[in-house]
N, CA, C and O of each residue as an XYZ file, in Angstrom:
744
protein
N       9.652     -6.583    -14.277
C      10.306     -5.845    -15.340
C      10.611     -4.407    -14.927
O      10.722     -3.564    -15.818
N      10.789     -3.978    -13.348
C      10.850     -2.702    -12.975
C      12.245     -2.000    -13.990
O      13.199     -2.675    -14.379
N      12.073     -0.695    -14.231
C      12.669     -0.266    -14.968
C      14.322      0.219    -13.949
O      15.303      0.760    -14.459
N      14.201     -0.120    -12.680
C      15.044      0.143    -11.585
C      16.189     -0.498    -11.847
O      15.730     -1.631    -11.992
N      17.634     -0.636    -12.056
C      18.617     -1.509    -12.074
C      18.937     -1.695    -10.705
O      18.988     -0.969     -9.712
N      19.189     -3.207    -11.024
C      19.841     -4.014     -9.663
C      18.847     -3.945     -8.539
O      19.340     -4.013     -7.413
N      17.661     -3.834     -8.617
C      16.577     -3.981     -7.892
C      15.588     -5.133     -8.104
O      14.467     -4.965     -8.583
N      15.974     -6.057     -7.799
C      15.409     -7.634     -8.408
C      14.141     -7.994     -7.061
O      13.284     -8.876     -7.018
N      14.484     -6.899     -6.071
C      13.747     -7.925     -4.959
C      12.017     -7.112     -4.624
O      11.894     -5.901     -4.806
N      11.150     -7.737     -4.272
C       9.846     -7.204     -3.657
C       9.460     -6.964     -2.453
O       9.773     -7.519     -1.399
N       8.572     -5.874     -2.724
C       8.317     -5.680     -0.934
C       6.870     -5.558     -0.956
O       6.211     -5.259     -1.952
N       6.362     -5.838      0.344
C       4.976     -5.527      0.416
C       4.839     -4.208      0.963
O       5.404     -4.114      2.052
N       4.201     -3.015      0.517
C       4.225     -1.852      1.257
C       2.869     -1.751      1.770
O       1.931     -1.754      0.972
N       2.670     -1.662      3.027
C       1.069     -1.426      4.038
C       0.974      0.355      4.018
O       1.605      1.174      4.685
N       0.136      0.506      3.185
C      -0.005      2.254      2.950
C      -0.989      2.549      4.336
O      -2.077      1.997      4.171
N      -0.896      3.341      5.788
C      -1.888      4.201      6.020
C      -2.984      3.325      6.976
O      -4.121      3.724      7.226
N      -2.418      2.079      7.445
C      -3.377      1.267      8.265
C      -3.319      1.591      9.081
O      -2.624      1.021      9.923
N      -4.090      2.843      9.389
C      -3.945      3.192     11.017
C      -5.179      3.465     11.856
O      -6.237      3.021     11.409
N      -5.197      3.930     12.661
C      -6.597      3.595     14.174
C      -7.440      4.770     13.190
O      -8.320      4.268     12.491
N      -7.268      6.225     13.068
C      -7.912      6.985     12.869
C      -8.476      6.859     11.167
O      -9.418      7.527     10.741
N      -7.707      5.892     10.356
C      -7.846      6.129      8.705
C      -9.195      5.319      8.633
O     -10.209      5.673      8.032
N      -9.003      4.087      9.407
C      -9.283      2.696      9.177
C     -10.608      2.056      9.965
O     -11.221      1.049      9.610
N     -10.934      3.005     11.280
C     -11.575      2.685     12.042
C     -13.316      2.701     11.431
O     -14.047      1.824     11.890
N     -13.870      3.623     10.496
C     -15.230      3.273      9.764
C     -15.110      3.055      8.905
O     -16.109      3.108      8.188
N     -13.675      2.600      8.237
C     -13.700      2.259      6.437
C     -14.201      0.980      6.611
O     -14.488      0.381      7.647
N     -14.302      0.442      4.727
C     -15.440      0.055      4.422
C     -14.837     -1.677      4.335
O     -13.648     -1.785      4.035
N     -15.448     -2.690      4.531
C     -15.310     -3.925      5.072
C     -14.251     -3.869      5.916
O     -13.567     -4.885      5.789
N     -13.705     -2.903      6.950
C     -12.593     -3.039      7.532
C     -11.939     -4.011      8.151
O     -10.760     -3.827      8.450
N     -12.595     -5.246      8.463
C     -12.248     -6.358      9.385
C     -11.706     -6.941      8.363
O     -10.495     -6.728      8.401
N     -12.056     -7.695      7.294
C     -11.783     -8.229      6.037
C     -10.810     -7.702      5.587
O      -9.941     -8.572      5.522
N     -10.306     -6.440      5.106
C      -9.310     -6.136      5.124
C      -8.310     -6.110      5.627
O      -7.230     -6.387      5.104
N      -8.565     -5.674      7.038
C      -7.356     -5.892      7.809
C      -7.095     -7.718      8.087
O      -5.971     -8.134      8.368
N      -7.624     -8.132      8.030
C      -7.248     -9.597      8.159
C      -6.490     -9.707      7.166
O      -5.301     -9.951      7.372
N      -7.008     -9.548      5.762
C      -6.387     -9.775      4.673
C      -4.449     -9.458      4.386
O      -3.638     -9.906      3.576
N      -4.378     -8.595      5.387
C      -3.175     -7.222      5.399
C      -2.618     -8.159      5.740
O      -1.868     -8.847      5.048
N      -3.110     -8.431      7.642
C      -2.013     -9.014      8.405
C      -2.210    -10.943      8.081
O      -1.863    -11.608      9.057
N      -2.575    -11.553      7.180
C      -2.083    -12.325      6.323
C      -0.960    -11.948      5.230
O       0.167    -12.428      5.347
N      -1.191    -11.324      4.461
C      -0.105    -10.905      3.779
C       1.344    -10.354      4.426
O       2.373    -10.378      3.752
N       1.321     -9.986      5.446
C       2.430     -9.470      6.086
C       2.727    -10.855      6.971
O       3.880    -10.812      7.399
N       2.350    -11.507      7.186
C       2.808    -12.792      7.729
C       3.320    -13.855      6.707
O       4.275    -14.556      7.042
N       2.675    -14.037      5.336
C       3.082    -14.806      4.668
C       4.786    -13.956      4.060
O       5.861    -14.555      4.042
N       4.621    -12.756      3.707
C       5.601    -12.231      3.810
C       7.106    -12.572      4.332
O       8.005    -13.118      3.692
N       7.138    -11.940      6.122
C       7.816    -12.366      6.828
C       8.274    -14.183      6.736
O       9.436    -14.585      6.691
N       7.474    -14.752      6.730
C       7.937    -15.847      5.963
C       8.486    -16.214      4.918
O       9.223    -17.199      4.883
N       8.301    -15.713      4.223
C       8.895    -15.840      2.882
C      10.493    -15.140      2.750
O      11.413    -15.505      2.018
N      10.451    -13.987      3.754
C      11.930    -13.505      4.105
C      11.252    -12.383      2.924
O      12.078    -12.292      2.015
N      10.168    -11.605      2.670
C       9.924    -10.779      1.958
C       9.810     -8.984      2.754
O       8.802     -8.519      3.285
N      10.547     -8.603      2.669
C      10.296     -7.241      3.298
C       9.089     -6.526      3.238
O       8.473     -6.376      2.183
N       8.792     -6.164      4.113
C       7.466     -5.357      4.630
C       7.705     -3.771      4.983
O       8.764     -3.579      5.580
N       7.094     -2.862      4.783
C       7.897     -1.409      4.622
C       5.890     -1.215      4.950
O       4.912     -1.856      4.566
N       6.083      0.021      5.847
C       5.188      0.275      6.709
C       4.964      2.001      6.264
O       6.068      2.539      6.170
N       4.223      2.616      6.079
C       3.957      4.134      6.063
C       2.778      4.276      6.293
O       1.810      3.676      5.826
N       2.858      5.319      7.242
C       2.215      6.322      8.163
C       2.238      7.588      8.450
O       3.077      8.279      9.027
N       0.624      7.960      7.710
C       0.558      9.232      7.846
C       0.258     10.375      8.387
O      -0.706     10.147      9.118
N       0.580     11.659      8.455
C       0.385     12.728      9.616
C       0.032     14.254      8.951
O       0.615     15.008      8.171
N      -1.212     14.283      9.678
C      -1.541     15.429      9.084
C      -2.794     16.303     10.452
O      -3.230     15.717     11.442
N      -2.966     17.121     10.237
C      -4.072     18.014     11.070
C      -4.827     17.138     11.893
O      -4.783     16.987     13.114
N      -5.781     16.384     10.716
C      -6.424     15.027     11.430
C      -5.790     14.023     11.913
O      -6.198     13.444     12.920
N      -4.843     13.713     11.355
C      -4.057     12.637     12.234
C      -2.128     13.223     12.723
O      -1.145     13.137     11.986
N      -2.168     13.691     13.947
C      -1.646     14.061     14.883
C      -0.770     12.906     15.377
O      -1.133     11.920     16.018
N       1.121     13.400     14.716
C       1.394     12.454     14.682
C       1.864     12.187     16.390
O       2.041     13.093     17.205
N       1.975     11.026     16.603
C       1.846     10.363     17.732
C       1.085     10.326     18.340
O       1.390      9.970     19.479
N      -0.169     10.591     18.135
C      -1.563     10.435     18.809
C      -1.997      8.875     18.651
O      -1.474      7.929     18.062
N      -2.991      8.989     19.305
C      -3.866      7.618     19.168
C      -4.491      7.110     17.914
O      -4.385      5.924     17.602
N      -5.224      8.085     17.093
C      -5.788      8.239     16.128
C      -4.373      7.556     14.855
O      -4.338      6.581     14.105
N      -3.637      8.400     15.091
C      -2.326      7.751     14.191
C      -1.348      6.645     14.182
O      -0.543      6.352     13.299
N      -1.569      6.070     15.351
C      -1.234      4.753     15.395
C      -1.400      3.854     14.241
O      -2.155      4.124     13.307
N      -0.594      2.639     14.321
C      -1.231      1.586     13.271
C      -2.630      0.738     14.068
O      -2.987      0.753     15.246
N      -3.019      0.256     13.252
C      -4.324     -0.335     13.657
C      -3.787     -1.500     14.695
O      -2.635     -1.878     14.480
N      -4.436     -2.066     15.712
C      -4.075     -2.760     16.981
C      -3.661     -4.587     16.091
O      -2.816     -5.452     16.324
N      -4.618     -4.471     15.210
C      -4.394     -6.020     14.487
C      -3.180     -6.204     14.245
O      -2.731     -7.345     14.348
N      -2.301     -5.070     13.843
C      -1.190     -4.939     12.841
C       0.152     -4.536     13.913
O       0.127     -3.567     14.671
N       1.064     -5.301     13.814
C       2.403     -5.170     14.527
C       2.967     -5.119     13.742
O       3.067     -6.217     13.196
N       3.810     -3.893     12.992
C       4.975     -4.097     12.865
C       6.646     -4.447     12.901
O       6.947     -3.852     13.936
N       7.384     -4.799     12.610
C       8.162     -5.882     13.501
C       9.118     -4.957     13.582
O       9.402     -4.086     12.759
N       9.709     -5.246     14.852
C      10.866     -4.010     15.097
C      11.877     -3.967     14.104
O      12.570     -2.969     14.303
N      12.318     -4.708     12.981
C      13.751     -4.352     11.943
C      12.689     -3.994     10.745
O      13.151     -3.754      9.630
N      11.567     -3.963     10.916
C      10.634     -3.703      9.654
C      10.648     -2.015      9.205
O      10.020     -1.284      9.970
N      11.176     -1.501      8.275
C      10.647      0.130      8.513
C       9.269      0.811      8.221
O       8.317      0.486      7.512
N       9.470      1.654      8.866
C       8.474      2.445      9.290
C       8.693      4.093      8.134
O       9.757      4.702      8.249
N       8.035      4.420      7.519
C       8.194      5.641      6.843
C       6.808      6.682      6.913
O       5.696      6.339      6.513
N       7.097      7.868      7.441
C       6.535      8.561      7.987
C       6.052      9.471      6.823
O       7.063      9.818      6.211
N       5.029      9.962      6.300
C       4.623     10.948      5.446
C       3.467     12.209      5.582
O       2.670     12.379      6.505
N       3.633     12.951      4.465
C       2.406     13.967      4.906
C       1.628     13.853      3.781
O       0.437     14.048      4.028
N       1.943     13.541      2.328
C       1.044     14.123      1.325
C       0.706     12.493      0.895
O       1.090     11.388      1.277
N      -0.179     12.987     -0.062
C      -0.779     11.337     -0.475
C       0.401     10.022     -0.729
O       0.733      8.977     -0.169
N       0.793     10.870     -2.014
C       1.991      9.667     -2.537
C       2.886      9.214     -1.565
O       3.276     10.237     -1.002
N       3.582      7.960     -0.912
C       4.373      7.868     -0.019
C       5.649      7.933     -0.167
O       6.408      7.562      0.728
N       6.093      8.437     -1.378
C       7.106      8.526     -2.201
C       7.601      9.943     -2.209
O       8.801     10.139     -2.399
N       6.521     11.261     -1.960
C       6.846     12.522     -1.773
C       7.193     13.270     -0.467
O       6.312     13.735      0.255
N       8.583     13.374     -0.178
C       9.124     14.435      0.611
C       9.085     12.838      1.865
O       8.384     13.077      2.849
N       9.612     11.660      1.867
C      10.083     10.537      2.380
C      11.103     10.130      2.262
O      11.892     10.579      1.431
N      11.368      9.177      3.052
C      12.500      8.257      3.083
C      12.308      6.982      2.378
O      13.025      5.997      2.561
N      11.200      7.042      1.470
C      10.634      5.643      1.111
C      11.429      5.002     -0.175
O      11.643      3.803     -0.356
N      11.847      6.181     -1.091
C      12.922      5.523     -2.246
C      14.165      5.014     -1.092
O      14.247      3.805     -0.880
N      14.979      5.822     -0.469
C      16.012      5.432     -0.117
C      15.459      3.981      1.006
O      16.377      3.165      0.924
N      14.561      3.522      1.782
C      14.235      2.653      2.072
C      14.479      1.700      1.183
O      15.623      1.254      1.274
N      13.636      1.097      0.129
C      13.533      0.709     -0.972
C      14.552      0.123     -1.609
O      14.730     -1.047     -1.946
N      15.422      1.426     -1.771
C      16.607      1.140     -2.511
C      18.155      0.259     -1.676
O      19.121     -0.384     -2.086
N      17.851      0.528     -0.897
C      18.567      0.056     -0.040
C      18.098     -1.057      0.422
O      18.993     -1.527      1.124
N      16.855     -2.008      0.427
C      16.473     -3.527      0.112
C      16.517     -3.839     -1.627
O      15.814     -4.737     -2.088
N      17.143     -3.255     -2.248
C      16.909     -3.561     -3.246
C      15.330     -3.809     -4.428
O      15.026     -4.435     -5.444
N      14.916     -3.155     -3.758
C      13.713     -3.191     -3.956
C      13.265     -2.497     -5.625
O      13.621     -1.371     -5.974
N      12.537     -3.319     -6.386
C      12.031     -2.868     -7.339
C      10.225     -2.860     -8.035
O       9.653     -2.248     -8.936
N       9.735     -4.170     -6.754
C       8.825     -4.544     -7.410
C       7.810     -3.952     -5.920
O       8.308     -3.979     -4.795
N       6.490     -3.489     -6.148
C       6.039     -3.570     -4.941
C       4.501     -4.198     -4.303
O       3.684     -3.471     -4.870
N       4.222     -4.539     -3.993
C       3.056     -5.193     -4.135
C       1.914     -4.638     -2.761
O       1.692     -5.193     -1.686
N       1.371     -3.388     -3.306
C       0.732     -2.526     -2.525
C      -0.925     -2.772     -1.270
O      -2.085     -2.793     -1.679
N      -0.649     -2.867     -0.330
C      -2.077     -2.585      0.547
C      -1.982     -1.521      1.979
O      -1.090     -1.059      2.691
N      -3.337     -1.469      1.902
C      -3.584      0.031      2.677
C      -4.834      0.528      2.257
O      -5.697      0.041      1.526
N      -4.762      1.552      2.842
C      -5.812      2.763      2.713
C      -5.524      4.037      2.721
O      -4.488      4.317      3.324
N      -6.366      5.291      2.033
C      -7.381      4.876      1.588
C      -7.302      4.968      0.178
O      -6.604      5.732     -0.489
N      -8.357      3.820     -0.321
C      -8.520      3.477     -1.616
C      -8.166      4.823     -2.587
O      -7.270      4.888     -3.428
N      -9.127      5.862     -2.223
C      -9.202      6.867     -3.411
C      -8.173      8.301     -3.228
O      -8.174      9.379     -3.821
N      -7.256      7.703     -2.035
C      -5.827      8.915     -2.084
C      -4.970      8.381     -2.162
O      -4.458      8.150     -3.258
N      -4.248      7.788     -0.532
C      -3.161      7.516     -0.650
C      -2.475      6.092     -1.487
O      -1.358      6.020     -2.001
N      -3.288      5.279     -1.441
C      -3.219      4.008     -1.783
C      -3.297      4.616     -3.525
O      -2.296      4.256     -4.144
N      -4.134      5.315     -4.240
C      -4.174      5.390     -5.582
C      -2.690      6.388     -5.791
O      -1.922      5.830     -6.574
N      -2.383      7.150     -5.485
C      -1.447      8.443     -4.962
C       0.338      7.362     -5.297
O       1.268      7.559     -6.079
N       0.068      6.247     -4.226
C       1.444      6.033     -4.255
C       1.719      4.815     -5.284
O       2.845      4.329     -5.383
N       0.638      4.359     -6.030
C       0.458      3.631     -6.698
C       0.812      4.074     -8.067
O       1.522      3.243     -8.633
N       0.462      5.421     -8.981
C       1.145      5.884     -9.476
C       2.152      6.600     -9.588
O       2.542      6.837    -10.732
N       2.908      7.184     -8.399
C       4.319      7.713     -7.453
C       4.927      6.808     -8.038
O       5.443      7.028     -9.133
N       5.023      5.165     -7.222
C       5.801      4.219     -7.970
C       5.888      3.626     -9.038
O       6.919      2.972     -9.197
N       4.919      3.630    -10.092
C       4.736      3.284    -11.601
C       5.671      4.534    -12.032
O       6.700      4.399    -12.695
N       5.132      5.854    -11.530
C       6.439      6.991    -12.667
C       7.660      7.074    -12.160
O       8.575      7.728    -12.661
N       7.735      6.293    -10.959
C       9.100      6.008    -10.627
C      10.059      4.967    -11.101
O      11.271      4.947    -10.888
N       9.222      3.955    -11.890
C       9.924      3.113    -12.457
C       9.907      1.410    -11.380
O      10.601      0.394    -11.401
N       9.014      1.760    -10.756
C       8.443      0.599     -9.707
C       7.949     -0.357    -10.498
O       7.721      0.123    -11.609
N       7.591     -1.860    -10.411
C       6.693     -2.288    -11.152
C       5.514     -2.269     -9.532
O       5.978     -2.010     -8.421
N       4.432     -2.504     -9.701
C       3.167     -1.658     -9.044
C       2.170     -3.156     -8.707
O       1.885     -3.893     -9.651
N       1.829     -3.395     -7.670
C       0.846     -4.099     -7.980
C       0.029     -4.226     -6.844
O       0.443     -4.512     -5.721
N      -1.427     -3.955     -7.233
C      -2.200     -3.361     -5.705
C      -3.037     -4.909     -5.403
O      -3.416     -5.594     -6.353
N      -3.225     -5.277     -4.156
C      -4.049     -6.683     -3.473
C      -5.333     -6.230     -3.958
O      -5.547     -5.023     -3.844
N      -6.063     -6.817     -4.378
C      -7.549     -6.159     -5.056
C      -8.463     -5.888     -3.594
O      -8.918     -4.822     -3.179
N      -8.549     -7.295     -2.977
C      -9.368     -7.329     -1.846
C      -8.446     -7.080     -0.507
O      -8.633     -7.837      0.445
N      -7.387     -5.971     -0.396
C      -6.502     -5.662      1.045
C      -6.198     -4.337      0.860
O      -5.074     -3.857      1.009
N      -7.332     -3.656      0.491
C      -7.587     -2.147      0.499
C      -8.929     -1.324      0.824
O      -9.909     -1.532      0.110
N      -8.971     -0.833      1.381
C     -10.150      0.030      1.955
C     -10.083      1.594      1.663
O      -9.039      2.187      1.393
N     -11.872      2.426      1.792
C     -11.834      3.220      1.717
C     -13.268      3.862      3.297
O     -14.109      3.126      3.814
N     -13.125      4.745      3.490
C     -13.996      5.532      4.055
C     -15.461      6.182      2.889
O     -15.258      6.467      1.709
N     -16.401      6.260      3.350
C     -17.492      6.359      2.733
C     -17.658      8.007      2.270
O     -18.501      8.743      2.782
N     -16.849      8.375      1.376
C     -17.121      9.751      0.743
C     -18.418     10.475      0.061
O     -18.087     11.531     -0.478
N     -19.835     10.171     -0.055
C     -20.475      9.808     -0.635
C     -20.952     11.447     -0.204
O     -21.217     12.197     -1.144
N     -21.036     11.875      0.922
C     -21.849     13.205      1.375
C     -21.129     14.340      0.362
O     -21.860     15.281      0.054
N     -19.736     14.340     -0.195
C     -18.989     15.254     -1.098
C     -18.954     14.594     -2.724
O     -18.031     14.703     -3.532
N     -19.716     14.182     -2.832
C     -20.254     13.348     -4.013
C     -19.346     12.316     -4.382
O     -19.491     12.060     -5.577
N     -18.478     11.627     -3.847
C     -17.996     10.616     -4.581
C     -18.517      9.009     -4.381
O     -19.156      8.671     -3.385
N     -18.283      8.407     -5.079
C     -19.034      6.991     -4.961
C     -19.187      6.319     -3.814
O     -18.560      6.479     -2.766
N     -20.199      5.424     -4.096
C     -20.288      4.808     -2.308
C     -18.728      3.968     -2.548
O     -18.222      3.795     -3.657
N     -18.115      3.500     -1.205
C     -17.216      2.952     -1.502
C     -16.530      1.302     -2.029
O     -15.377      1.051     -2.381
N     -17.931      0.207     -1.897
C     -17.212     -0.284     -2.908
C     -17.288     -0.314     -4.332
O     -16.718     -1.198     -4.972
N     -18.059      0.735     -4.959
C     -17.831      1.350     -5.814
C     -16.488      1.892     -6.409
O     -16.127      1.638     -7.558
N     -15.763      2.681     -5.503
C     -14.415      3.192     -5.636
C     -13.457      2.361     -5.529
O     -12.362      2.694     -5.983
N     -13.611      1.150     -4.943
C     -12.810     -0.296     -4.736
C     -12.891     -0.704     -6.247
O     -11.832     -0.721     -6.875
N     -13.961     -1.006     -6.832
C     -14.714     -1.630     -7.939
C     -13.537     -0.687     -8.799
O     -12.655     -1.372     -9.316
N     -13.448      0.564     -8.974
C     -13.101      1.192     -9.977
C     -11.690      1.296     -9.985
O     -10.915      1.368    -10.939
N     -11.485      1.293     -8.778
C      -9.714      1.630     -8.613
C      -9.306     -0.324     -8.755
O      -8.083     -0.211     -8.661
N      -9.410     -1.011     -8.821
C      -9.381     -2.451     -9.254
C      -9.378     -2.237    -10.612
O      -8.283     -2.159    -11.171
N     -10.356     -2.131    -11.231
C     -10.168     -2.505    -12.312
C      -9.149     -1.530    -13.365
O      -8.473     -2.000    -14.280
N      -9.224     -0.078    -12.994
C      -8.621      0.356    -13.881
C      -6.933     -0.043    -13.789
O      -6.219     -0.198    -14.780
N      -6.410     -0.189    -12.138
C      -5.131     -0.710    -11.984
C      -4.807     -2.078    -12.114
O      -3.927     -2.530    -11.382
N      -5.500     -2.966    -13.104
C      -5.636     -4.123    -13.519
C      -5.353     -3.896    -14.619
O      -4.679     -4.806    -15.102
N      -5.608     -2.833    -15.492
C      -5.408     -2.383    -17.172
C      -4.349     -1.403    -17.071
O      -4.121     -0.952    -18.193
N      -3.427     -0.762    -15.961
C      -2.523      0.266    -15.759
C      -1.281     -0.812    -16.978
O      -1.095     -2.016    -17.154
N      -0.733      0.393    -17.525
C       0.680      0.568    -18.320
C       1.697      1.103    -18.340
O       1.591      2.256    -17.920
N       2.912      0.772    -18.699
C       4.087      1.665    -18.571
C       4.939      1.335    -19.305
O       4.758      0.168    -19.650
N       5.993      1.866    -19.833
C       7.186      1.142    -20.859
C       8.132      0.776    -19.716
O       8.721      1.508    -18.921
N       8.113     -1.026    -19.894
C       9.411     -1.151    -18.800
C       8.843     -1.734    -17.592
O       9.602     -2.374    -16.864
N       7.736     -1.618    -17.306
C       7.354     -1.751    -16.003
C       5.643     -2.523    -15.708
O       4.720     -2.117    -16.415
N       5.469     -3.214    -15.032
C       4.055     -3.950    -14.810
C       3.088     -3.119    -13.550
O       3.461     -2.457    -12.582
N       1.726     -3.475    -14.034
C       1.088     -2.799    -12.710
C      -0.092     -4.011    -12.847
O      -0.053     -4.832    -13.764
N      -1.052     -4.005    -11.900
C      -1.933     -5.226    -12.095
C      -2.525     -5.316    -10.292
O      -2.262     -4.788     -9.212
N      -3.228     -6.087    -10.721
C      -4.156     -6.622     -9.735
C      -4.287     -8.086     -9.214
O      -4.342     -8.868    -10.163
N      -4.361     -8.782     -7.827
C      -4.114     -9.911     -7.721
C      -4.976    -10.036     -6.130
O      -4.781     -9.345     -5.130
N      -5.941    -11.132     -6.315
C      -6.072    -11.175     -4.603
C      -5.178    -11.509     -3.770
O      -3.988    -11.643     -4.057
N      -5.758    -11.702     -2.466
C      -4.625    -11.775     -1.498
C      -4.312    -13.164     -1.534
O      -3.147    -13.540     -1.399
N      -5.800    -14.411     -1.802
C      -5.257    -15.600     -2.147
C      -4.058    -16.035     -2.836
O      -3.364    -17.033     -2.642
N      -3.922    -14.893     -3.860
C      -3.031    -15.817     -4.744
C      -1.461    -14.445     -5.079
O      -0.854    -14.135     -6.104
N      -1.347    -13.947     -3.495
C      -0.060    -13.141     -3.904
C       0.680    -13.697     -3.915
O       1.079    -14.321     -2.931
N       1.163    -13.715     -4.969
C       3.279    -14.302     -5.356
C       4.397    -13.224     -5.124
O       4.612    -12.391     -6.004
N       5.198    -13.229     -3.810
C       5.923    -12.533     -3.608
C       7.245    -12.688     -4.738
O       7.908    -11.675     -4.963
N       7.627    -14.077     -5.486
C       8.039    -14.092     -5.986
C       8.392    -13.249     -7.798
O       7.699    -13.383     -8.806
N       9.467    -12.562     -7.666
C       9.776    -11.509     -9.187
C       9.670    -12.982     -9.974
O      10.181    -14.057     -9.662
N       8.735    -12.601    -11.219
C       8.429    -13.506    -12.106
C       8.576    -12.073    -13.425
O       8.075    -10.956    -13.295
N       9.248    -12.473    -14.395
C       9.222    -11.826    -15.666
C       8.400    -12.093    -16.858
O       8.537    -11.405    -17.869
């Protein structure tokens, strides 16, 4: 029900899977398996896959650290969108990506749980996206020394509340990776 006209089609967007984000987050193997299932069932399905990667102080872009994670190939006609701030939607190429697959619906995984992945998750809900994050194909790093929750705690919370997310016009929700339907259903 994205509020987008003439944007009927879905994409899977991989927020931030990269060597330096990903390397002590939290069930990381599981996740990333989970990803590069979804990006394979994808590609099969003839479902576009849209890739962003981020660069900042700590992650130095074209370094090692900023790479995508070694599990994960992106496919050479697949894009790639480069960012600095959480949302992947701010100061990108990611609407005009998007828009130009026709894209309205998006069906979100990545890391990390409690920035970028939450960040672009509401970016595209006030954009008029319909939103929908893999419950179990997201990770976080263990924030716990600056007081925030252990992390699957923050999994636990960012699940459920984007399971109850709202918008006029537009869907947001939660779904495992078992049972993603790339297919726009109204």
């Amino acid at each position: 029900m994205t509020t987008l006209e003439s944007r009927p089609n879905t994409a899977l967007l991989v927020v931030d899977v990269q060597k330096g984000v990903v390397a002590q987050a939290y069930e990381r193997d599981v996740v990333v398996a989970n990803i590069g299932a979804l990006v394979e069932k994808a590609r099969a399905e003839g479902v576009p896959v849209v890739w962003v990667q981020h660069s900042d102080e700590h992650l130095v872009r074209g370094g090692d650290e900023w790479r995508i994670t070694p599990e994960l190939r992106p496919g050479d006609a697949e894009p790639l969108v480069e960012k600095n701030y959480g949302d992947s939607f701010e100061d990108t190429t990611l609407e005009t990506v998007l828009s130009g697959l026709g894209v309205g619906r998006l069906i979100v995984v990545g890391a990390e749980t409690d920035a970028c992945v939450r960040s672009t998750l509401h970016g595209a809900l006030v954009r008029g996206y319909d939103a929908t994050l893999v419950s179990d194909a997201h990770t976080t790093n263990d924030q716990t020394e600056w007081g925030a929750p252990p992390p699957d705690q923050v999994i636990a919370h960012t699940n459920l509340y984007w399971t109850y997310q709202t918008a006029p016009g537009r869907t947001a929700g939660t779904v495992e990776t078992k049972n993603v339907d790339f297919r726009v259903t109204s």
